[in-house]
Every structure is written in C-alpha cells, then in structure tokens.
C-alpha positions as CSV (number, residue, x, y, z in Angstrom):
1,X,3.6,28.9,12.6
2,X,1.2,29.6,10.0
3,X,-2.7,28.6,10.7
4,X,-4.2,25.1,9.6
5,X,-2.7,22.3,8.6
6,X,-1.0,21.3,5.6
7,X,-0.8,18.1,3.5
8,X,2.9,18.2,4.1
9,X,4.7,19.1,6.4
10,X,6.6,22.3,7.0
11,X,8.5,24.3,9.6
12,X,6.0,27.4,9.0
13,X,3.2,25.4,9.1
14,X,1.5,22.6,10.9
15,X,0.6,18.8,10.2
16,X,-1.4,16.8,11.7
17,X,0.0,13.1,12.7
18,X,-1.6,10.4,14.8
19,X,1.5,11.2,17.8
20,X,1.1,15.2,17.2
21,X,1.8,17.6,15.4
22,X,5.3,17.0,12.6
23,X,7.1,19.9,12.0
24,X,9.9,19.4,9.0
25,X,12.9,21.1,8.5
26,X,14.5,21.1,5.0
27,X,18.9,20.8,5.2
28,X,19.4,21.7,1.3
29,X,22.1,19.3,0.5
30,X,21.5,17.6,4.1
31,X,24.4,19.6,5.7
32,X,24.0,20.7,9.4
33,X,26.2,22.9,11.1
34,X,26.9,22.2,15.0
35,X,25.0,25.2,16.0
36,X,22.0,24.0,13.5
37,X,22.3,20.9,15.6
38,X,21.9,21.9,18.8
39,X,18.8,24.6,18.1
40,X,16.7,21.4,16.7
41,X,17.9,18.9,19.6
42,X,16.2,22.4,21.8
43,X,13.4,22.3,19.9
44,X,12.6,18.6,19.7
45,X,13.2,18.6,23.7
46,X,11.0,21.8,24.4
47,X,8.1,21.1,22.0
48,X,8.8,17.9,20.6
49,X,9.1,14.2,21.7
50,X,12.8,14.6,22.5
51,X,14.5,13.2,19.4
52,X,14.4,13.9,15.3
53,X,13.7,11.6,12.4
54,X,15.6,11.8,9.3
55,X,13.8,11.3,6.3
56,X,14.7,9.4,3.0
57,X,15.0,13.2,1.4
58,X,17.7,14.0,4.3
59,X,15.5,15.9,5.8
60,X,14.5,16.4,9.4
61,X,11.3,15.8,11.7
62,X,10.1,17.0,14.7
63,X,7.3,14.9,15.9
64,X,4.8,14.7,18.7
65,X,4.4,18.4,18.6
66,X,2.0,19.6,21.6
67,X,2.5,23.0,21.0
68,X,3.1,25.4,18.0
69,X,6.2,26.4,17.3
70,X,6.3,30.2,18.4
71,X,7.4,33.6,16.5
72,X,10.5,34.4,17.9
73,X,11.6,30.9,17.8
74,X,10.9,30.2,13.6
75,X,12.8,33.8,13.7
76,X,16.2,31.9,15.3
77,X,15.6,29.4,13.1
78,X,15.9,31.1,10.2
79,X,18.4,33.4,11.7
80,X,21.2,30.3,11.7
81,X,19.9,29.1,8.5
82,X,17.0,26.4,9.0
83,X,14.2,26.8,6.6
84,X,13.6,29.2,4.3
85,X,14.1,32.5,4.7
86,X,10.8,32.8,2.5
87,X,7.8,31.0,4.6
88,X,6.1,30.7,1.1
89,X,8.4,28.5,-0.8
90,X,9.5,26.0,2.4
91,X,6.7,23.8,1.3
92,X,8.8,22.7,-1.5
93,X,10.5,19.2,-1.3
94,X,14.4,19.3,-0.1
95,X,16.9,19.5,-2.9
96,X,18.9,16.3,-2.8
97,X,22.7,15.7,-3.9
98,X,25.2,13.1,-2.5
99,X,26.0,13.1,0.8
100,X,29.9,13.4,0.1
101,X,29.3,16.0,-2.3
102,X,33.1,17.7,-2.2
103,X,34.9,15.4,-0.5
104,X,34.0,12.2,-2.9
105,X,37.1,11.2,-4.4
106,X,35.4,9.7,-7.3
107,X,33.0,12.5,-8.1
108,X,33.5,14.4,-11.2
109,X,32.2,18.0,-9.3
110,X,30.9,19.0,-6.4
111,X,27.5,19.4,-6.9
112,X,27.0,21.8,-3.3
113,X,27.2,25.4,-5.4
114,X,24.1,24.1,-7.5
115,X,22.1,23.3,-4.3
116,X,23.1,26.6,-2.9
117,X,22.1,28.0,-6.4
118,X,18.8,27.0,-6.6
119,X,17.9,26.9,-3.0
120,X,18.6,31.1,-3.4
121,X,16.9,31.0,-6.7
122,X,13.6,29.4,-5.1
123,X,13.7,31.7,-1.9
124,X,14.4,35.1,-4.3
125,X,10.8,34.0,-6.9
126,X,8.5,33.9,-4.3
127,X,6.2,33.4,-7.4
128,X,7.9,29.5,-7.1
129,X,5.3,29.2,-4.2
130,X,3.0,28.0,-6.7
131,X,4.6,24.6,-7.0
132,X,3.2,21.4,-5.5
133,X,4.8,20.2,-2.4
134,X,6.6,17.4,-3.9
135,X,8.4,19.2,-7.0
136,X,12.1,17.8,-6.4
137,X,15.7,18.5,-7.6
138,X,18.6,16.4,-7.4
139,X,22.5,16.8,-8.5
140,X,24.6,13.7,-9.1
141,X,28.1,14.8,-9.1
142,X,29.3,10.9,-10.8
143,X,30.6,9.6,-7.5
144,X,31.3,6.7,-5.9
145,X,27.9,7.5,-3.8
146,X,25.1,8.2,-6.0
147,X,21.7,9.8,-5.8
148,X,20.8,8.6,-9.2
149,X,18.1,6.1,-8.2
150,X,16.2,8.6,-5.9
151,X,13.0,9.5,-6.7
152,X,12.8,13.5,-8.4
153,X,10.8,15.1,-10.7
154,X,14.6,16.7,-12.2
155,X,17.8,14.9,-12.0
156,X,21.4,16.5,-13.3
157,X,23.7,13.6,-13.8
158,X,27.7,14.7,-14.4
159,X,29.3,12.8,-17.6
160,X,32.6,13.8,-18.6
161,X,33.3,14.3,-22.6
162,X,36.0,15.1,-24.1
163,X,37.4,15.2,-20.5
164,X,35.2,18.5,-20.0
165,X,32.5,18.1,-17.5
166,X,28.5,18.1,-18.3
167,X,25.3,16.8,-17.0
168,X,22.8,15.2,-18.5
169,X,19.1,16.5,-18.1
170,X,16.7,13.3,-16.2
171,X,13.0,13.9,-16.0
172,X,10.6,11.8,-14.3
173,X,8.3,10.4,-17.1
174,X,5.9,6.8,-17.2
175,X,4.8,5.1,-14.8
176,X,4.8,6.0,-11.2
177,X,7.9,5.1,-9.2
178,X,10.4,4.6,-12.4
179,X,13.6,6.0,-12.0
180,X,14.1,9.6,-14.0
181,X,14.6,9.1,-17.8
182,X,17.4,10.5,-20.1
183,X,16.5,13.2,-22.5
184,X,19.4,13.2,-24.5
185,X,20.3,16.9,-23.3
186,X,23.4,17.8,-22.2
187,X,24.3,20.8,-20.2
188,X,27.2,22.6,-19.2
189,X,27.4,23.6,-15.7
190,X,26.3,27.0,-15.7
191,X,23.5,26.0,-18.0
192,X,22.0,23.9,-15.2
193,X,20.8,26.9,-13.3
194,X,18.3,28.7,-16.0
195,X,17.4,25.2,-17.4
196,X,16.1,24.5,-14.3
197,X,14.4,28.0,-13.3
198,X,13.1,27.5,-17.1
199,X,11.2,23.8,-16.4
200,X,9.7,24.9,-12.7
201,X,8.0,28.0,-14.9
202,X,7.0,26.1,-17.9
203,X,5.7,23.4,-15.1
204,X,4.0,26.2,-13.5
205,X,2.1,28.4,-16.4
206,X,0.6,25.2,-17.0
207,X,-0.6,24.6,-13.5
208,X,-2.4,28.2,-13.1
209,X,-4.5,26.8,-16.2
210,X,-5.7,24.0,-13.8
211,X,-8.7,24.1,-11.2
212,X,-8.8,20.8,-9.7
213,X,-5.9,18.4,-8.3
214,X,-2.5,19.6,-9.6
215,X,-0.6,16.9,-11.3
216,X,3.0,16.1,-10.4
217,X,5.2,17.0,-13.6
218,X,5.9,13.4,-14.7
219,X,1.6,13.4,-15.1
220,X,2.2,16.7,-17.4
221,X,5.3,15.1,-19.6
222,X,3.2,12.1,-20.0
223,X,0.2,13.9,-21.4
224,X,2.2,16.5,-23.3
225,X,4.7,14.6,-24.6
226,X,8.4,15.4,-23.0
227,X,9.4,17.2,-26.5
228,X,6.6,19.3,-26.4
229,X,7.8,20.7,-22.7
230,X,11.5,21.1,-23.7
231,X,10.5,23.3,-26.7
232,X,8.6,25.5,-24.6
233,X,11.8,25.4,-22.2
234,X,14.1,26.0,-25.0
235,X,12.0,29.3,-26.1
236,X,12.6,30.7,-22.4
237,X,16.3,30.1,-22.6
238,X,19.0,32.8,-24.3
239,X,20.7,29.2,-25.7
240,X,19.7,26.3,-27.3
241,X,19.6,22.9,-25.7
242,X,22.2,20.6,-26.9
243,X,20.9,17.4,-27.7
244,X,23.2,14.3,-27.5
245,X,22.0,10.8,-27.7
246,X,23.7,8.2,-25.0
247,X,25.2,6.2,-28.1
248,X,26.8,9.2,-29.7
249,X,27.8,10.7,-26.1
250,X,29.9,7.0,-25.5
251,X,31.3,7.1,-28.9
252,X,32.5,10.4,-28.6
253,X,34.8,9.4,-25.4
254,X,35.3,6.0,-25.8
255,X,32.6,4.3,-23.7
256,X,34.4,5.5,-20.8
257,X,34.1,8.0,-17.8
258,X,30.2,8.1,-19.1
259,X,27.8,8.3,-15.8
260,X,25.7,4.8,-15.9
261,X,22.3,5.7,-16.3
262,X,20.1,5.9,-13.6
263,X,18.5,1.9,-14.6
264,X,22.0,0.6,-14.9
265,X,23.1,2.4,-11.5
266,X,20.5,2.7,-9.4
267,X,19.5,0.1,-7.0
268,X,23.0,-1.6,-6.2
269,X,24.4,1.3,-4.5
270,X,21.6,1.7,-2.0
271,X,22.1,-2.0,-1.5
272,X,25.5,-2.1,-0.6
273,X,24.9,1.3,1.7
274,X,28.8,2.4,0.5
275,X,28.8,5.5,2.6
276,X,28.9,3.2,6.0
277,X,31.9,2.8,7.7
278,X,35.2,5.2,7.9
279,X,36.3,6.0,4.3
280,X,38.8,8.6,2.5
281,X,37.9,12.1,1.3
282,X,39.7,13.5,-1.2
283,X,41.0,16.2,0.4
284,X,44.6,14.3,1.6
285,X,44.8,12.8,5.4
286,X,41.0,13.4,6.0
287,X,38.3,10.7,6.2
288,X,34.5,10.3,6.6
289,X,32.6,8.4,9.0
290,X,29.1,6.8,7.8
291,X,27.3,6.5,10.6
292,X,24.6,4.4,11.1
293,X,21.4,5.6,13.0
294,X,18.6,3.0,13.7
295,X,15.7,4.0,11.9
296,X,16.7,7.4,11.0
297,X,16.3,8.2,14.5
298,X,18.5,10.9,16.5
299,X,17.7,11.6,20.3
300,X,18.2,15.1,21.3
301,X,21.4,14.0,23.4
302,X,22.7,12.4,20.4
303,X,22.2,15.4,18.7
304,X,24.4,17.5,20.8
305,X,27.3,15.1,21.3
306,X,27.7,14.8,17.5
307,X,28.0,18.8,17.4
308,X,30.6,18.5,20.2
309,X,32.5,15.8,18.1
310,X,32.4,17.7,14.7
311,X,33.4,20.7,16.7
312,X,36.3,18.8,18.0
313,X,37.6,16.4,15.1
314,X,36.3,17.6,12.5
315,X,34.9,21.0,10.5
316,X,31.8,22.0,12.4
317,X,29.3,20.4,10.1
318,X,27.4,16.5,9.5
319,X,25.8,15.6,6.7
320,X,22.5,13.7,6.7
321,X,22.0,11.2,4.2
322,X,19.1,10.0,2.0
323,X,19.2,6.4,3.4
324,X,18.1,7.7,6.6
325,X,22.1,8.0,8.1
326,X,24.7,10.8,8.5
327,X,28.1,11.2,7.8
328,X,31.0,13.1,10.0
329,X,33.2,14.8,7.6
330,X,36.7,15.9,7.9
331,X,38.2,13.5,10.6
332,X,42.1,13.6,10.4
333,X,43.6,9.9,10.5
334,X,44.4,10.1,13.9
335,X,41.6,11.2,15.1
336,X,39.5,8.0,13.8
337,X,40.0,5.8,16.7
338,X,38.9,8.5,19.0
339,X,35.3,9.5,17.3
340,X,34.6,5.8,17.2
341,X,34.9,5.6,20.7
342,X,32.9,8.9,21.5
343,X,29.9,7.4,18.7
344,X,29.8,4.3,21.2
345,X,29.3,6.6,24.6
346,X,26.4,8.1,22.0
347,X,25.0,4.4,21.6
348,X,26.2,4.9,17.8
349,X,28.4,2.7,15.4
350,X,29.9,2.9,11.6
351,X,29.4,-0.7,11.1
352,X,27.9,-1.5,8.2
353,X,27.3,-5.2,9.2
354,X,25.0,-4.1,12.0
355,X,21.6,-5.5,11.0
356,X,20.2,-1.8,11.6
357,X,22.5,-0.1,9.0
358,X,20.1,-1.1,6.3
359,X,17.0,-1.1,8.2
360,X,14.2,1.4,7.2
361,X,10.6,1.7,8.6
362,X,7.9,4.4,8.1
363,X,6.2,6.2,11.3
364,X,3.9,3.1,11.9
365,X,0.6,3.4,13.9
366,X,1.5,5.2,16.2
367,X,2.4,8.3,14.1
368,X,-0.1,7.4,11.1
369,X,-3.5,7.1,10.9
370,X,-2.9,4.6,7.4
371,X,-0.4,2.7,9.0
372,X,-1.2,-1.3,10.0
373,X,1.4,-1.9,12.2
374,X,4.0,-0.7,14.6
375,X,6.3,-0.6,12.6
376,X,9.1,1.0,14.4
377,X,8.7,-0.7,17.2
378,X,8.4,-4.2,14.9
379,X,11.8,-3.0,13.3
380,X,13.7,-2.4,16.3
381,X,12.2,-6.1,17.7
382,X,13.6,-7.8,14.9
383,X,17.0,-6.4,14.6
384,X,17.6,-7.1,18.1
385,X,16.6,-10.7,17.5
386,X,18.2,-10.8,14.5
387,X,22.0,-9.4,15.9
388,X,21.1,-12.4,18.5
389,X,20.7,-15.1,16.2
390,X,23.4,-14.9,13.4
391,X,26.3,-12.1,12.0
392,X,26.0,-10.5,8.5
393,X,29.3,-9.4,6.8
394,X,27.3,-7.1,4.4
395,X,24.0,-4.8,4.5
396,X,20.5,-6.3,3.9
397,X,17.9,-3.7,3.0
398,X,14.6,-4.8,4.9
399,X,12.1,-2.3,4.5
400,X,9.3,-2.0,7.0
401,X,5.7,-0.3,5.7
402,X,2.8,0.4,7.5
403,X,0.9,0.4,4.7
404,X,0.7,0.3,0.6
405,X,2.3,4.1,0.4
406,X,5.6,3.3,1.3
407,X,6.6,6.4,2.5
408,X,10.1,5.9,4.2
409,X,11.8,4.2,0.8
410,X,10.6,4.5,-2.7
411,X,12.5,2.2,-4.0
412,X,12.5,-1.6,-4.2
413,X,14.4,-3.3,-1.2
414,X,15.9,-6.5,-0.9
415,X,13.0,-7.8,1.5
416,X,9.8,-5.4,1.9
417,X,7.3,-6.0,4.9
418,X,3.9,-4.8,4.2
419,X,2.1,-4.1,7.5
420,X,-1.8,-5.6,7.4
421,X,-4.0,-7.0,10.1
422,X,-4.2,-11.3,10.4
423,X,-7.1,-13.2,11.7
424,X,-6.0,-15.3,14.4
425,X,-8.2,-18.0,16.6
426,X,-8.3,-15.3,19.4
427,X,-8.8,-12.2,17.1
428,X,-6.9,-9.7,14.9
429,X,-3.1,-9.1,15.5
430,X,-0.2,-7.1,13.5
431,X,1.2,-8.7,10.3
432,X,3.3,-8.3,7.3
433,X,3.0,-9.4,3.4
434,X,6.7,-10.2,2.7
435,X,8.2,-9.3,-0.5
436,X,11.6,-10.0,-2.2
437,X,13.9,-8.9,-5.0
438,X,13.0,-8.1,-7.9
439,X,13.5,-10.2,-11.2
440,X,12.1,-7.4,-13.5
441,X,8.9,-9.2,-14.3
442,X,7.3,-8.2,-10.9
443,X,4.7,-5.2,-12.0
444,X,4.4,-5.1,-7.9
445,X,6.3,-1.8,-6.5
446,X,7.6,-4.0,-3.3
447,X,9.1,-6.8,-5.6
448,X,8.0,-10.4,-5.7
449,X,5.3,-11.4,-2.9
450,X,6.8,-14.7,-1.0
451,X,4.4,-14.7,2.1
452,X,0.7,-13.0,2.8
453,X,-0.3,-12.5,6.6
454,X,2.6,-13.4,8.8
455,X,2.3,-12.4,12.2
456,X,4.8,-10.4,13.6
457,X,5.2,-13.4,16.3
458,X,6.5,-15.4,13.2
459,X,8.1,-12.7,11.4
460,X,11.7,-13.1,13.6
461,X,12.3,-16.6,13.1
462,X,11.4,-16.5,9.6
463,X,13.7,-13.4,8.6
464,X,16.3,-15.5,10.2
465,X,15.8,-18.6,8.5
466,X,15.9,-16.6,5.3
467,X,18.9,-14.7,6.0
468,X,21.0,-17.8,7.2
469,X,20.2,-19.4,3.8
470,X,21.1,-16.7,1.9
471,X,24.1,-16.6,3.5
472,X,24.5,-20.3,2.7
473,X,23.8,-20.3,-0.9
474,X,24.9,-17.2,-2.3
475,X,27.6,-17.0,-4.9
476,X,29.8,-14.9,-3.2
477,X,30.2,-12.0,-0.5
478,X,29.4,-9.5,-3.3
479,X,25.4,-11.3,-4.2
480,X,22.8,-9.1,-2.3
481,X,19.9,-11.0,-0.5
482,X,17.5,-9.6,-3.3
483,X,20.3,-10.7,-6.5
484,X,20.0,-14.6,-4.5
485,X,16.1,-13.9,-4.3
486,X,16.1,-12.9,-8.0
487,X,17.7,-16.2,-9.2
488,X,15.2,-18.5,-8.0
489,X,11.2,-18.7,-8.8
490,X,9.0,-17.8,-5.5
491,X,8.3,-21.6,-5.3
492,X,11.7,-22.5,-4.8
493,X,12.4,-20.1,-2.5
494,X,9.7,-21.2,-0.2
495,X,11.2,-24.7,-0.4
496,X,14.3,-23.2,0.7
497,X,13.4,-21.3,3.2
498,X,10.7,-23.8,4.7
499,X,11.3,-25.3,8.2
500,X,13.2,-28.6,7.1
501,X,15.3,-26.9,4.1
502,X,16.1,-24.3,6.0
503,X,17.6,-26.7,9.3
504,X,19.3,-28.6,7.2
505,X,21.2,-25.8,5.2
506,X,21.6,-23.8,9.0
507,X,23.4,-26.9,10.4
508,X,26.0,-26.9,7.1
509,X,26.8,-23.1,8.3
C-alpha cells in the first residue's frame, strides 16, 4: 500500500475513515468473478471488518482496516484482476455501464467491450494519472436498465438511426448535480474510444496549466464554453465530429427507437429499481436475478455463498449494481426456484417490495467524521419497523445522509433524511430534515423540505404514516411516493400526513 493517505480512496493507497482505514476496489463494469469474490470476502475477514460495501459507482469497500494491506497480497489482487494493474491510474473513479450490459434484451449494444476498452486504455497512458480522482465514464447501451441519470463527467448514450447504431456524446456542464447535457455529437462505435482518449487529454493539458485546486471538467466547460473544448478535441482526432441536433436526429427515424435524454429518462428508472426481482436475458432460457442487499452491504460469508451459487447455476460471475445491489446472471429456468432458496439460507431476497430494496444510507458516524447521525444503523431500525407496520407492492427510495454531501446517492430520492443534531429538554439527540419529491421548482438538491429536526425516536412512526397515505391516495400502482409528493404543495402534505389525517385515511386502508 502506497504511504499517506489519500482524499479518496484506493486499493494502493490508504484513507483515513472514522472506523479505520477504507480500502476501495474498482469492478470496471461492476462484474466479479467467483474467484474475485472469494479473495475480497479473505481480505475483508483478515484485515477488514468482515463484510464489503457496495458503492453507488458499483464499486467495492473494505472498511475498518487495522492494518495495511501487504505486498504480496495487492500482488494476488491484481494477479486475478482486482485493481489496476497500473497503481498510478487506480485513483481514477470506476467506469460505470448497466448492470445487464449483454444480456438486456432491450439494449441496443452491449456496452462491456467499451469498458474493457478504456479501462486498458487508462492502465496503458500512465500519463492519465494526472486526472482528478473523480473524472468518470459511463456507457448506456439504450436498455431497459439505464445508467443515464448517474452522475459522470462523460456519458455515451446508444440511439439507433437509420437502424444503424450510435451514441450520443453527454458532458457534464451547469450547475452542480445536473444530469449530463447533449452536445449534439453523434458517434459511431469505434469513434467512442479516441473521442474519449481525446477529451481526458484536452481535460488534462489544461490542468498542468493550473497550480491551485484542480477543477472537475464540468467547472472547465463552464468557463471555456463546451464548443471551445470540442474544437480543441476535434483537432486531436483523424475525423471530424458529426454534429446532429436531437430534432434533426428524431426526424431522421421517425421519432422512434431515439434514447430519451438523460432529463426525460433519468430519475423514474432508479425509482422503480427494475433490475429487482428474477427477469429474462436475452440469451434464450436464461434469467437474471436482482438481488437486493440491505444497504449495499455484503458479509464475507455472503460473499462466498454467492460464488458457490454462480459457480453452480449460473456462469461464474455477479454483477454489482449502481443502486447499491447485484445481479446473478445466467440462471437456466429451472434452476430459479433453487437459487432463491439458497439466497434465503444467505439471509438474501429478489423482492423488490422489501422496504430495503430501495433503501440507501451513507457510512454515518460511525465511519465519518461529517456525518450527524447513525445512519446505518437508523436505516436498518426503520426498515425493520417499517416491514412490521404495513406491506409495499412497489419500491420507495428513502435516502439516509449523514450530512449535506450526500455521498451514497446523488440523485434526488423520493424521501431524503438529512442527519443533524435536535435540542431536546434533556440534551442533544440524532435527527433528520425530511425532504420529498421534487416538483422542479425546488433549487434544494434533496427536493422539497417537509420537516426540520425530527428525532429519530419520531422518525418510524412518521415514515409510516406517510407511506400508508401514499398508498391510500395515489393514482395508481404505477405513481411513485415522490410523483404523489410532487402533486400537492408542502402545506398540504403536512395536513395529510398529520396525526388525525393520517388515522383517518389509515383506517379506510
């Protein structure tokens, strides 16, 4: 493990949390083999706290680190494929694509040869090292389960025209936390690879220029305009860049088959968390499982028995997922019954009605030094009252944050819980700001604020009366909890879910 500690975490180098130290691995695409599985459930047992988070980047973490990783251990790391085989570049954020990359029947490519791509383009130009920590690629292969709406500095978004297959060139510009913009640029496939290689250089001659705090390349694009950048690009590149506007890219096949952009698509597939559950792959007879891991959280045991299952049903490999869950790929029909039953011995479900399937928290206190509140241990509290006290038939996305930075989701959720400290009579105890929806007037990244400084003693019983009203007065199985939030002012909502609204609707259920 390299010396001192870094900003962000690595596998070559330390960070410092409030549990330990975190070690992260980057899974390029989020695919683990079973062998890849079982070295990291060794490693969190021998040095680590005995289980794995995965991250909203499908990534993994190693926390409460004692110890440094040794030599010869980073060495069998990198001999079966975990982390880079480059310490210098590992820094650099995880490349994200779909989950069901390749097996999506919907998609209109598999996007897994461009993650390969550029993940061997990034370890070969060691001169790459020079990017910030948090430069970050995505491929969208215009399936049914879409990355669009994930944060990224780049986005490649697949559009078919003319019943030929492109993408179209996103880059993160405005204001922070806005979804990647279109830049009217479309791309063959093979064009993908030097456009990109062309942008992280351009993005990087102008950071050797700078002395002080590096800015992230939406603050560049802002301040040299976005055409300026793409010229310089262009001038790199043995082709020009084919600009195509959305309106002449519908008109030219009919309005149809066009990727949504990533405004239009984003935030309803998180909602609905599609990938949950058992679905079909494209390839014929074979199926997916979603499964649904509480709080992105993996126990080395778990670990190990879902090696031993993709081993036995399926093709040696899970795939982690940006919204903090994994997938087993591969399953033959007959075989679905049986890894259902094996994921319950591993205290594991593909339900994606249990209250935890949508249920995200940060580190909290007790891994974070910013943090407010417990937040994991808040989280796992309330969806064990809340699996008590009444059934859901869809996903809510409740969002627990120890502080302002919002770390475990970026984007907006259907309730957010801010953790802050509440003056009580008898001193100062855990709380949340509550936050809901978001009606598009909201300049608040959490949504609209509904409640300052509930304790957590309250928070249960309130989440419930909220949820069982929503379930009341929604206008159909399909309405989200933040679509219901978004059709009322915060005022009504209050009087909805007050104390005597609430009863009264909670007896009618």
């Amino acid at each position: 493990m390299l010396s001192g500690f870094a900003s962000c975490p690595g596998l070559f180098y330390a960070t410092s949390a409030a549990d330990g130290i975190l070690s992260r691995l980057r899974i390029p695409g989020g695919i683990l083999t079973s062998e890849q599985c079982r070295a990291i459930a060794d490693i969190a047992n021998q040095y680590g706290g005995g289980y794995v988070d995965v991250t909203n980047r499908a990534n993994l973490q190693v926390r409460e680190i004692r110890t440094g990783i040794n030599t010869e251990v980073l060495q069998q790391l990198q001999d079966i494929g975990l982390g880079s085989r480059s310490a210098v570049v590992d820094h650099i954020r995880n490349i994200m694509t779909s989950p069901t990359a390749g097996i999506d029947p919907q998609e209109l490519i598999d996007t897994r040869p461009f993650v390969q791509s550029w993940d061997e383009y990034i370890t070969t130009h060691p001169v790459l090292a020079g990017l910030p920590a948090k430069f970050s690629v995505c491929f969208d292969g215009g399936g049914a389960v879409s990355v669009c709406d994930r944060l990224n500095d780049i986005t490649f978004v697949a559009v078919l025209i003319d019943a030929k297959v492109y993408f179209r060139l996103h880059l993160s510009v405005g204001e922070k936390g806005e979804p990647p913009n279109d830049m009217g640029i479309v791309l063959s496939p093979d064009e993908c690879l030097p456009v990109l290689a062309a942008l992280a250089n351009v993005y990087l001659d102008y950071l050797n220029t700078i002395t002080k705090r590096k800015p992230r390349l939406r603050e560049l694009l802002n301040t040299l305009g976005c055409e300026n950048y793409l010229q310089e690009v262009e001038q790199r590149l043995a082709f020009p860049l084919a600009r195509m506007g959305r309106e002449k890219c519908q008109n030219q096949i009919g309005n149809k088959n066009l990727t949504p952009s990533l405004q239009e698509k984003g935030e309803k597939l998180d909602a609905k968390y599609q990938h949950i559950g058992i679905h079909p792959q494209r390839q014929q007879d074979l199926f997916y499982i979603g499964v649904v891991l509480p709080l992105g959280r993996l126990e080395s045991r778990q670990m190990r028995g879902l090696a031993d299952l993709t081993e036995k049903y399926g093709s040696g490999t899970l795939r982690l997922t940006p919204w903090q869950n994994l997938l087993l790929t591969d399953i033959p029909q007959q075989c679905l019954a049986d890894v259902q039953s094996e994921l319950a011995l591993l205290n594991l479900d593909s339900s994606a009605t249990n209250i935890k399937s949508a249920l995200v928290a940060c580190s909290g206190n007790k891994g974070c030094a910013s943090a407010a509140t417990d937040t994991k241990g808040h989280a796992l509290i309330l969806a064990e009252y809340l699996k008590a006290h009444l059934s859901l038939d869809s996903p809510v996305n409740i969002h627990f944050s120890g502080c302002e930075k919002s770390c475990a989701q970026h984007t907006k959720s259907d309730i957010a819980l801010i953790g802050v400290s509440v003056e009580v009579e008898k001193g100062t105890v855990e709380g949340y700001h509550i936050y809901v929806g978001d009606d598009g007037e909201s300049d608040h990244k959490f949504g609209r604020e509904l409640y300052q400084y509930v304790t957590f003693a309250e928070l249960p019983a309130l989440l419930e009366q909220m949820l069982k009203v929503y379930k009341k007065q929604r206008q159909n199985s399909n309405e989200s909890f933040g679509e219901f939030a978004n059709r009322y002012a915060v005022d009504r909502l209050k009087q909805l879910f007050s104390q005597k609204s609430a009863n009264k609707q909670i007896l009618a259920i």
